[in-house]
N, C-alpha and C positions, 0 to 999 in steps of 0.2 A: 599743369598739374604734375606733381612729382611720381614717382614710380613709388616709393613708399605710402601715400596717401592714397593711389588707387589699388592697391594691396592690401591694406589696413581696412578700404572700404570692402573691398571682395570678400575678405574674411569675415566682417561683420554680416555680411548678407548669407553668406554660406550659416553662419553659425544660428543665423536669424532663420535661416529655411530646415536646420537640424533640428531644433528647435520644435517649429512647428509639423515636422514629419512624427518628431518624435510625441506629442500631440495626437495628435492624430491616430497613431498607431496606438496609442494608448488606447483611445476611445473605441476603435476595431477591435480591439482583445475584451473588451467589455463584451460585447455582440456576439463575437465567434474567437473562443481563447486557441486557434491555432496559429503560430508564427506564422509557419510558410503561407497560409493564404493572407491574413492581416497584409504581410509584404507585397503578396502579388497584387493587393489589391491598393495596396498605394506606393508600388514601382519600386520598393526598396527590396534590395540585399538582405536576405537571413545573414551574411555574415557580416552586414552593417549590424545590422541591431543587435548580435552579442560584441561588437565591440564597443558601440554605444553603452551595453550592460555593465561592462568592464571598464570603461574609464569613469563611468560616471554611476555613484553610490543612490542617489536619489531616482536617476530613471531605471536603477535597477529594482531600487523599492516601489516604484511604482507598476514596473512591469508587471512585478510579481505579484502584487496585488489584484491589478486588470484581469490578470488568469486566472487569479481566485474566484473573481467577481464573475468574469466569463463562466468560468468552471459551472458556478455555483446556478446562474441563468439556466444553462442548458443543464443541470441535473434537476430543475424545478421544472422544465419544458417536458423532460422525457418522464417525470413521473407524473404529470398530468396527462400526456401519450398511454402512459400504462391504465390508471385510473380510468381514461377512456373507454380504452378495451376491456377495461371490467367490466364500465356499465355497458357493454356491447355485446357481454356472454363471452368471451374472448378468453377460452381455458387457458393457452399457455399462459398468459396474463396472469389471471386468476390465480393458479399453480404459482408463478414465479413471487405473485406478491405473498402468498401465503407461506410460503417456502424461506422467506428472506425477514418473513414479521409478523409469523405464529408459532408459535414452539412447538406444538402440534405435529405440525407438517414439514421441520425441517428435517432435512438428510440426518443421518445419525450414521456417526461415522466410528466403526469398529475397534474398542482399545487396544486389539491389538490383533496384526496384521496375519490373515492367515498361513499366507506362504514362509517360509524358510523357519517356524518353525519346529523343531523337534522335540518331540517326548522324552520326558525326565525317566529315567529308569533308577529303580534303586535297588541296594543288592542288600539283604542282610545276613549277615554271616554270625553264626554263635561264636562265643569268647573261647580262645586255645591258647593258655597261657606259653604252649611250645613256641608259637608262632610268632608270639606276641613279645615272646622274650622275657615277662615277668609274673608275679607269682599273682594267681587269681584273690581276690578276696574272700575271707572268711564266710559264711551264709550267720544270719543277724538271728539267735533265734528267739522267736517271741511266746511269750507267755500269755494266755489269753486271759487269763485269771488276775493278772496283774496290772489290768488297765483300769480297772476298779479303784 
């Protein structure tokens, strides 16, 4: 056998096992959406699999996906954890769901911040045509009789 044909096989088996790492690691990010354990749990390099994400457009849409998916698992896991501790009497529970999805009970947060700051002061000063530089105006005067 030639040096080229058992090279060409190598590659095919390499490419055949990235392949299925990559596989695999997909279905771990379903489960538990963190790289680094995903990896340690099937021997691979965190900086394999963002170079994997970068040369290749599809396992990159699928990664991102897998971690939505993951994501999504474990935010449905931990609010039936919460639910839990509701029906267990479990105030901070209680508190935190009430807090986050009744308008009631959420924080109310201050339009505007008390520190820094300062009182408007105003000054009123009567008209001084001296000061002013020009001539005051006339006084309007009115006739009460003639609004009749």
């Amino acid at each position: 056998m030639s040096k080229k044909i058992v090279k060409k096989e190598n590659n095919c088996r390499v490419i055949a096992r990235q392949e299925k790492q990559k596989e695999l690691l997909i279905e771990q990010l379903k489960k538990i959406p963190i790289v680094q354990i995903a990896c340690e749990k099937l021997g691979i390099a965190r900086s394999t699999v963002y170079r994997w994400r970068n040369e290749d457009l599809e396992f990159d849409n699928q990664l991102t996906e897998s971690l939505y998916k993951g994501k999504s698992l474990i935010n449905d896991m931990a609010e039936s954890k919460l639910i839990a501790g509701i029906n267990n009497n479990n105030m901070p529970a209680i508190m935190y769901w009430l807090r986050h999805n009744h308008k009631t009970y959420r924080e109310r947060k201050p339009i505007l911040p008390n520190d820094g700051i300062q009182p408007v002061s105003l000054i009123i000063e009567t008209y001084n045509p001296k000061i002013h530089g020009d001539v005051a105006p006339k006084p309007i005067d009115v006739d009460p009789e003639e609004d009749d």
